[in-house]
VOLOPA-609234 format. One line per field, with one value per residue: residue in one letter; x, y negated, z of N, C-alpha, C, O, CB in turn. Coordinates in steps of 0.001 Angstrom, whole numbers, plus 500000, padded with zeros to 6 digits. Each point is the difference from the previous one (the first is absolute). Glycine has a CB too. Layout:
code	[A / ...]
n.x	[X / ...]
n.y	[Y / ...]
n.z	[Z / ...]
ca.x	[X / ...]
ca.y	[Y / ...]
ca.z	[Z / ...]
c.x	[X / ...]
c.y	[Y / ...]
c.z	[Z / ...]
o.x	[X / ...]
o.y	[Y / ...]
o.z	[Z / ...]
cb.x	[X / ...]
cb.y	[Y / ...]
cb.z	[Z / ...]
//
This chain:
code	[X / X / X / X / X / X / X / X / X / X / X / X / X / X / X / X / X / X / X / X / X / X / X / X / X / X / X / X / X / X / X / X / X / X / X / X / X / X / X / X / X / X / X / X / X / X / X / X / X / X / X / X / X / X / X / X / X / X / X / X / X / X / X / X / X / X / X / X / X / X / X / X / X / X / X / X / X / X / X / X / X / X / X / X / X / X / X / X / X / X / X / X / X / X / X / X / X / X / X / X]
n.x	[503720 / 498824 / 503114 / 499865 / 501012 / 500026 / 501591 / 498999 / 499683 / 497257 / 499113 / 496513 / 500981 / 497567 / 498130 / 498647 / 498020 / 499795 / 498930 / 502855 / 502131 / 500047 / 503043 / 502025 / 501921 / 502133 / 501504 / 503169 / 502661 / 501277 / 502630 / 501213 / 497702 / 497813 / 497151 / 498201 / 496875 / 499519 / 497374 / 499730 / 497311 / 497436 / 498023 / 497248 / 500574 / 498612 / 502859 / 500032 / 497137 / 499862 / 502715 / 499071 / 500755 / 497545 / 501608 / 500276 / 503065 / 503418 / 501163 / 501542 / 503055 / 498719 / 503108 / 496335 / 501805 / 498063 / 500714 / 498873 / 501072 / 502397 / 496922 / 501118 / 501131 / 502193 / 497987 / 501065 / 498966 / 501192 / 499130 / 500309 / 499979 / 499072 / 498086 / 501772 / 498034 / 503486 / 499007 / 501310 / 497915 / 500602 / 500125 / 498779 / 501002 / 497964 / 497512 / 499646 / 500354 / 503814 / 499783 / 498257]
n.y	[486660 / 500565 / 499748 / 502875 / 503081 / 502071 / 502035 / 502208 / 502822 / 499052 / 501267 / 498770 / 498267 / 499580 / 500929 / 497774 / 500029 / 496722 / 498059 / 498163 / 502623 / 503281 / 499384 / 502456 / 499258 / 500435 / 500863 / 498066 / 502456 / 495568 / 501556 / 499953 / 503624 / 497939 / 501738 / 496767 / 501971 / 500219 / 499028 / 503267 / 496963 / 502176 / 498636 / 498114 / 503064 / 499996 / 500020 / 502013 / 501276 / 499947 / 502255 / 502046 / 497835 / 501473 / 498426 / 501543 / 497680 / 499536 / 503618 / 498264 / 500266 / 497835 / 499898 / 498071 / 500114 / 497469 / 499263 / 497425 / 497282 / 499783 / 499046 / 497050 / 501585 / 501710 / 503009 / 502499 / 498872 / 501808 / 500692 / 503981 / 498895 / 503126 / 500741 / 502113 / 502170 / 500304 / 500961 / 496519 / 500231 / 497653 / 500085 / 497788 / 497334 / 497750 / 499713 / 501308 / 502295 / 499648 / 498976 / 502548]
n.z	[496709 / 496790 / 502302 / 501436 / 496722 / 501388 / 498370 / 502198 / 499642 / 502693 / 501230 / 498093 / 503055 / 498474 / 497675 / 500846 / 498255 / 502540 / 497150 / 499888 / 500067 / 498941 / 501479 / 499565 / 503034 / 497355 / 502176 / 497455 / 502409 / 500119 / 498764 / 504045 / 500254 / 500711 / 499949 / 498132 / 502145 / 495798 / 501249 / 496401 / 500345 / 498934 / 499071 / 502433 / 501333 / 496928 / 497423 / 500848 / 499232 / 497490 / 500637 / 501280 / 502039 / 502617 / 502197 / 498024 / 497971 / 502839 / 500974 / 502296 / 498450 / 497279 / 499260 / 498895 / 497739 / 501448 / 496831 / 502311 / 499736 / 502690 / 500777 / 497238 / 502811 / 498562 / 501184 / 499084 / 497119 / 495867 / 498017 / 499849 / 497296 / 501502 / 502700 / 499384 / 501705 / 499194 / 496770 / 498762 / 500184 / 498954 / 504098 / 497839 / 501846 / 497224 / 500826 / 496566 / 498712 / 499934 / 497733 / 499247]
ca.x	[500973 / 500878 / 501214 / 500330 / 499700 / 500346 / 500085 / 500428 / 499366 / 499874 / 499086 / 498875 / 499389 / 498487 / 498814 / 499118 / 499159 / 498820 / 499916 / 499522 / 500837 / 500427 / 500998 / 500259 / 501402 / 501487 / 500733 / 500827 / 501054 / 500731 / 500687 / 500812 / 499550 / 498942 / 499307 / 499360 / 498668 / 499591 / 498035 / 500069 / 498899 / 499390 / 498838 / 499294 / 499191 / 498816 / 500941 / 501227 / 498667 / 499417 / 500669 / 500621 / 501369 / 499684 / 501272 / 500280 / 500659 / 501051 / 500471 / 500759 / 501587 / 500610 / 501103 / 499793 / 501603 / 499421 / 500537 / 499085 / 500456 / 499908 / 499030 / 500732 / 500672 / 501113 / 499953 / 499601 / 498253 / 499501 / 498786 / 500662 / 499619 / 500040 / 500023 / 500127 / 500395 / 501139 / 499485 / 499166 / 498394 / 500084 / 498797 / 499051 / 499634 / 499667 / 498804 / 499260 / 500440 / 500879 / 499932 / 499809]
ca.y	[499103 / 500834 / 499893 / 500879 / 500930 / 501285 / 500986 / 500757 / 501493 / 500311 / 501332 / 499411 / 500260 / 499407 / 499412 / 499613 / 499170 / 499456 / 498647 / 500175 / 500505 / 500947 / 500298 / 500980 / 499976 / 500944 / 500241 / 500423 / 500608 / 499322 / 500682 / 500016 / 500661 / 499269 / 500331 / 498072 / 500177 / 498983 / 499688 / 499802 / 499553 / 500443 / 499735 / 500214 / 501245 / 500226 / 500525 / 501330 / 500828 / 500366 / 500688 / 501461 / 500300 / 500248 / 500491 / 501557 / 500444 / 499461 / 500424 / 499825 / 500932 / 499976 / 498401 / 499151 / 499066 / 498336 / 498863 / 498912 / 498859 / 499841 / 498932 / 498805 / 499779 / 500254 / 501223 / 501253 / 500285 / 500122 / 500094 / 500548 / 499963 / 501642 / 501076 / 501787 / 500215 / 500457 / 501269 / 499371 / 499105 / 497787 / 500035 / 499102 / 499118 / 498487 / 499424 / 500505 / 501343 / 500173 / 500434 / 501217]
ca.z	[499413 / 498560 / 499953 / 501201 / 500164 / 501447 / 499502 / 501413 / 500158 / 501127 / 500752 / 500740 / 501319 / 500433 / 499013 / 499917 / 498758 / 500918 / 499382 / 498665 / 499893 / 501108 / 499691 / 500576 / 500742 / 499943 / 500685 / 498600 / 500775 / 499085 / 499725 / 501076 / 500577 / 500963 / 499405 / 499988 / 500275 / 498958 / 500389 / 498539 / 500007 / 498885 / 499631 / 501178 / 500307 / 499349 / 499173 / 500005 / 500152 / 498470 / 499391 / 500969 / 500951 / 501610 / 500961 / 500040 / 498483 / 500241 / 501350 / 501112 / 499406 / 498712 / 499932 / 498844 / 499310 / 499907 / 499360 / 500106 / 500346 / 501567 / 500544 / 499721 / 501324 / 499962 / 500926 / 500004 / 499726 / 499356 / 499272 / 498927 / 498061 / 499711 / 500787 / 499855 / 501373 / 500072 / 498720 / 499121 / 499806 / 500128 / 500765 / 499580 / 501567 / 499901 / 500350 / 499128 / 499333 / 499092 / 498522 / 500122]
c.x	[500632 / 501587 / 500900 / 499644 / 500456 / 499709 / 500476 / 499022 / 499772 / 499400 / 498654 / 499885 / 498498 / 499170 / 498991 / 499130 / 498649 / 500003 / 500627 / 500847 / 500185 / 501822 / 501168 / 501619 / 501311 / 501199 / 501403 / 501581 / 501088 / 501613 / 501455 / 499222 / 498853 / 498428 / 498851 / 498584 / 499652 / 498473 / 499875 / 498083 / 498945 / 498729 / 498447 / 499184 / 498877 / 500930 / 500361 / 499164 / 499307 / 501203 / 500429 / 500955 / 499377 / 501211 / 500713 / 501322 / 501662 / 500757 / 501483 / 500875 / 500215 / 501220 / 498926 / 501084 / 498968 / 500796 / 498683 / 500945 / 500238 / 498783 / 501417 / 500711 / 500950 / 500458 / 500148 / 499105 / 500327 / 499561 / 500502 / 499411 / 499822 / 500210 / 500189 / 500078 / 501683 / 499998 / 499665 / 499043 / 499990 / 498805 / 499976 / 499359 / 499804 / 498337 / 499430 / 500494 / 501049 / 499585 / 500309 / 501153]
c.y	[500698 / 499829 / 500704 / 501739 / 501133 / 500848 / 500834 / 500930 / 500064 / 500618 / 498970 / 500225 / 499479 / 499518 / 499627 / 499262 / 499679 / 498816 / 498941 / 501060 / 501518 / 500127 / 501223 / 500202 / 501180 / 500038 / 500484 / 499976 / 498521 / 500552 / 500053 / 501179 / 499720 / 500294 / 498245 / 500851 / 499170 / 500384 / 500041 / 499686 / 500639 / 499640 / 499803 / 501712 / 500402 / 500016 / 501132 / 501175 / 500265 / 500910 / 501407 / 500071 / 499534 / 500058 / 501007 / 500036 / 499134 / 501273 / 499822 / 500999 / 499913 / 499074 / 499746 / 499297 / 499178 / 499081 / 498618 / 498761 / 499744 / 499127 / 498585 / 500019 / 500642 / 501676 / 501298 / 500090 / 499594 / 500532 / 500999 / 500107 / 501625 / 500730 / 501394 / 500975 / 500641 / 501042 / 499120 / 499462 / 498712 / 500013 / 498347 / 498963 / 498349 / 500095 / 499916 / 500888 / 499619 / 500369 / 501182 / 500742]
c.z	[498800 / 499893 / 501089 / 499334 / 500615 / 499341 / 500817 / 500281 / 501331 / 500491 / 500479 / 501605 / 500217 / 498774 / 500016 / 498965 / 500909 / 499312 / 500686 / 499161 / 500302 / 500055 / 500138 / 500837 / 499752 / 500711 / 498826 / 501036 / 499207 / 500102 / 501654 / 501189 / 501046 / 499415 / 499916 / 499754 / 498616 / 500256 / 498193 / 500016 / 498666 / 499883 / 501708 / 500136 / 498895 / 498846 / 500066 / 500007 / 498836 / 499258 / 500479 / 500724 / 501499 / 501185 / 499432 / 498346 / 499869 / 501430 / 501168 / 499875 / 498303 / 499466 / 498404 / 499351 / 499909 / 499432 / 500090 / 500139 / 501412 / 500142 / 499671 / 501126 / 500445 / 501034 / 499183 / 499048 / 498300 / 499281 / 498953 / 498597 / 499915 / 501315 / 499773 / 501170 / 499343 / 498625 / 499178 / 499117 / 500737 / 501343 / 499539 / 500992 / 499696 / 499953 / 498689 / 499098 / 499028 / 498872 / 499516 / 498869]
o.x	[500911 / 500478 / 501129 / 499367 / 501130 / 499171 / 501133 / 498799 / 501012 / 499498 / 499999 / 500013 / 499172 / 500635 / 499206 / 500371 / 499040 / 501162 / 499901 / 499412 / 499752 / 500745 / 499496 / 501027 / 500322 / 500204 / 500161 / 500161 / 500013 / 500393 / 500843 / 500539 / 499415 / 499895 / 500159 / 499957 / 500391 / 499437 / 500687 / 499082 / 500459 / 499498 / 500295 / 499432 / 500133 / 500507 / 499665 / 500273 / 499853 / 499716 / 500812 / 500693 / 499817 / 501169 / 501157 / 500828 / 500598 / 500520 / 501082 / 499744 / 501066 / 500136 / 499464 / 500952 / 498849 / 501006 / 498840 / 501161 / 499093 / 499305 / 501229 / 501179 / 500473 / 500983 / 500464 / 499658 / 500761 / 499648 / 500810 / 498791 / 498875 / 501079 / 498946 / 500556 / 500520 / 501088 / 499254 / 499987 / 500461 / 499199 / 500847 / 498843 / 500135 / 499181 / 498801 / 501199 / 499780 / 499049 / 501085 / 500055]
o.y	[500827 / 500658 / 499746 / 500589 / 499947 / 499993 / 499844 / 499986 / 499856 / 500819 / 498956 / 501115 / 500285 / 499532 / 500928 / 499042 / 500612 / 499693 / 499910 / 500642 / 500313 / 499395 / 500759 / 500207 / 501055 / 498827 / 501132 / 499206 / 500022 / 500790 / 500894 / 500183 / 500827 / 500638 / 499066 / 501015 / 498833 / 500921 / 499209 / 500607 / 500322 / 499397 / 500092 / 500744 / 501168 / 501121 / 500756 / 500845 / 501141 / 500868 / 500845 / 501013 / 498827 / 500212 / 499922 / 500864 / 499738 / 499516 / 500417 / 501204 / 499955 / 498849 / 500763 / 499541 / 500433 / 499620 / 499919 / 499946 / 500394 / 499886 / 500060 / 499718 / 499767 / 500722 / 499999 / 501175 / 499053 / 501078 / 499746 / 500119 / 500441 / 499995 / 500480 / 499654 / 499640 / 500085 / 500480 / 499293 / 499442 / 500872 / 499171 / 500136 / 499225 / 500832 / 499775 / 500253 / 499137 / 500720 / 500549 / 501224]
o.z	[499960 / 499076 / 500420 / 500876 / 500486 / 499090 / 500454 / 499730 / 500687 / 499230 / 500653 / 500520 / 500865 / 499054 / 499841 / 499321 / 500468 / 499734 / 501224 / 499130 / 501164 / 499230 / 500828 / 499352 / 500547 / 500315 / 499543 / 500926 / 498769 / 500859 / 499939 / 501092 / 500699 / 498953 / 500785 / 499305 / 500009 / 500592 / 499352 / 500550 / 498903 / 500948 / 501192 / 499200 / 499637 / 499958 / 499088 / 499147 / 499561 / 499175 / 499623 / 500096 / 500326 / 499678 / 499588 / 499709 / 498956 / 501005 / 499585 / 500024 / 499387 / 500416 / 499195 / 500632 / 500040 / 500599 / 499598 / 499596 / 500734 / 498990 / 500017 / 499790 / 501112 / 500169 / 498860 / 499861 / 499801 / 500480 / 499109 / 499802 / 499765 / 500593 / 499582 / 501043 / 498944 / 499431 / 499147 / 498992 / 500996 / 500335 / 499667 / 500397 / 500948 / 500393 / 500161 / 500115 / 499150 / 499697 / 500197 / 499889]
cb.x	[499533 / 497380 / 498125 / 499812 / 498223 / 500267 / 498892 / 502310 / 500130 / 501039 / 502378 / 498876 / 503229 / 500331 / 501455 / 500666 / 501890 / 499015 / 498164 / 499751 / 500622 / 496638 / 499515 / 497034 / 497947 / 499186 / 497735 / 498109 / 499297 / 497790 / 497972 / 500393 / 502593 / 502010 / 500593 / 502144 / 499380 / 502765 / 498708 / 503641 / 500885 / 501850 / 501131 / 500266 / 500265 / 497241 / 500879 / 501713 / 499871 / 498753 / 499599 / 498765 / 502441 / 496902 / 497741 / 495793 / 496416 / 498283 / 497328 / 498705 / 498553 / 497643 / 504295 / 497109 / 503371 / 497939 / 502918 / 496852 / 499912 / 503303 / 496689 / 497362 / 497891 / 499135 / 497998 / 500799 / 497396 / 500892 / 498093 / 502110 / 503021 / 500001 / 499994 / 500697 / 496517 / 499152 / 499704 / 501063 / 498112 / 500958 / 499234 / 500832 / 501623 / 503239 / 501856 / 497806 / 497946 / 502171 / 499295 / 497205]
cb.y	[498051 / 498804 / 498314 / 497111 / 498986 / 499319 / 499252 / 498136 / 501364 / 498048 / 503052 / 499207 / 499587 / 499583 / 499905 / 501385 / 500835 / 501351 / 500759 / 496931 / 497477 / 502111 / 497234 / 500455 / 497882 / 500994 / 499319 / 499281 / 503581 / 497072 / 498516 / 496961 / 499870 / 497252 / 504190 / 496497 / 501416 / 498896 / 498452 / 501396 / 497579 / 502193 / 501553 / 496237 / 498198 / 497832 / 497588 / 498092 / 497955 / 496613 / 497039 / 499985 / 500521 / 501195 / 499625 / 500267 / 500429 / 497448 / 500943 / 497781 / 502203 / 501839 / 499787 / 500251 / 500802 / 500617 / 502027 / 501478 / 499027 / 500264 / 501775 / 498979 / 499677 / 496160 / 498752 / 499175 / 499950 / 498127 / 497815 / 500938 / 497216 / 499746 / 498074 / 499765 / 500994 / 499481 / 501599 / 501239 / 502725 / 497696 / 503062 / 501657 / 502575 / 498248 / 498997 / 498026 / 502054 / 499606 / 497590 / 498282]
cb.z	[502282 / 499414 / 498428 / 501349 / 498213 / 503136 / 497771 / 501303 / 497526 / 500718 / 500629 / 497239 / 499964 / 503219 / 499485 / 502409 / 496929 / 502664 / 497914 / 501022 / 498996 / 500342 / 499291 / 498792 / 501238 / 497931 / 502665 / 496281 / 501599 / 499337 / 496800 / 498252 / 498531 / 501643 / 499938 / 499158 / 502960 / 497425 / 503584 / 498362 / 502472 / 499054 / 495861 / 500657 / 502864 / 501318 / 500851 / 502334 / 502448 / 500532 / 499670 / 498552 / 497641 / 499226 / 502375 / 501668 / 499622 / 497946 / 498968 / 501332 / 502695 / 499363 / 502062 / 500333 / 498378 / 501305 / 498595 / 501510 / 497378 / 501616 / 502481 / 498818 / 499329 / 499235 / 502783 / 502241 / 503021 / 500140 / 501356 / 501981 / 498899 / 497032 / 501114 / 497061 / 502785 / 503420 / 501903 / 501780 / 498958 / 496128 / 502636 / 498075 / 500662 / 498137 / 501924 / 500252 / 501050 / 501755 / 499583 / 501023]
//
């Protein structure tokens, strides 16, 4: 939902890249100290692969910053535009190649 944008720093727990979609489960601390399970959606397994991003190139604890868009439904779940890890290398998780 482009009238929803997001902006937030979290800890990877989980990652899957399974069709059609992959995605990666963050774990973001909000500001009263609670913590919200987000689902960031990305490109397909074979995409992301050509590009070089495997399980192994996301790792479990890394924090990621994520600017993207929420889901129209108002949940946990979307779609990230910029991905960074914490040292600020970009990661690269849609579905076709950024502008170089």
């Amino acid at each position: 939902d482009a009238t929803r944008p997001l902006e937030f720093t979290g800890k990877v727990t989980k990652v899957e890249l399974i069709n059609p979609h992959s995605w990666i489960h963050l774990d973001v601390e909000n500001e009263d100290g609670t913590i919200t399970s987000w689902m960031v959606e990305g490109g397909s397994p074979n995409a992301l692969l050509r590009r070089g991003i495997d399980r192994n190139s996301i790792p479990i604890g890394s924090e990621l910053y994520m600017d993207g868009y929420g889901s129209r439904d108002g949940g946990s779940k979307a779609v990230g535009v910029d991905l960074r890890f914490a040292d600020g290398r970009p990661l690269f998780f849609g579905g076709s190649q950024p502008d170089q």
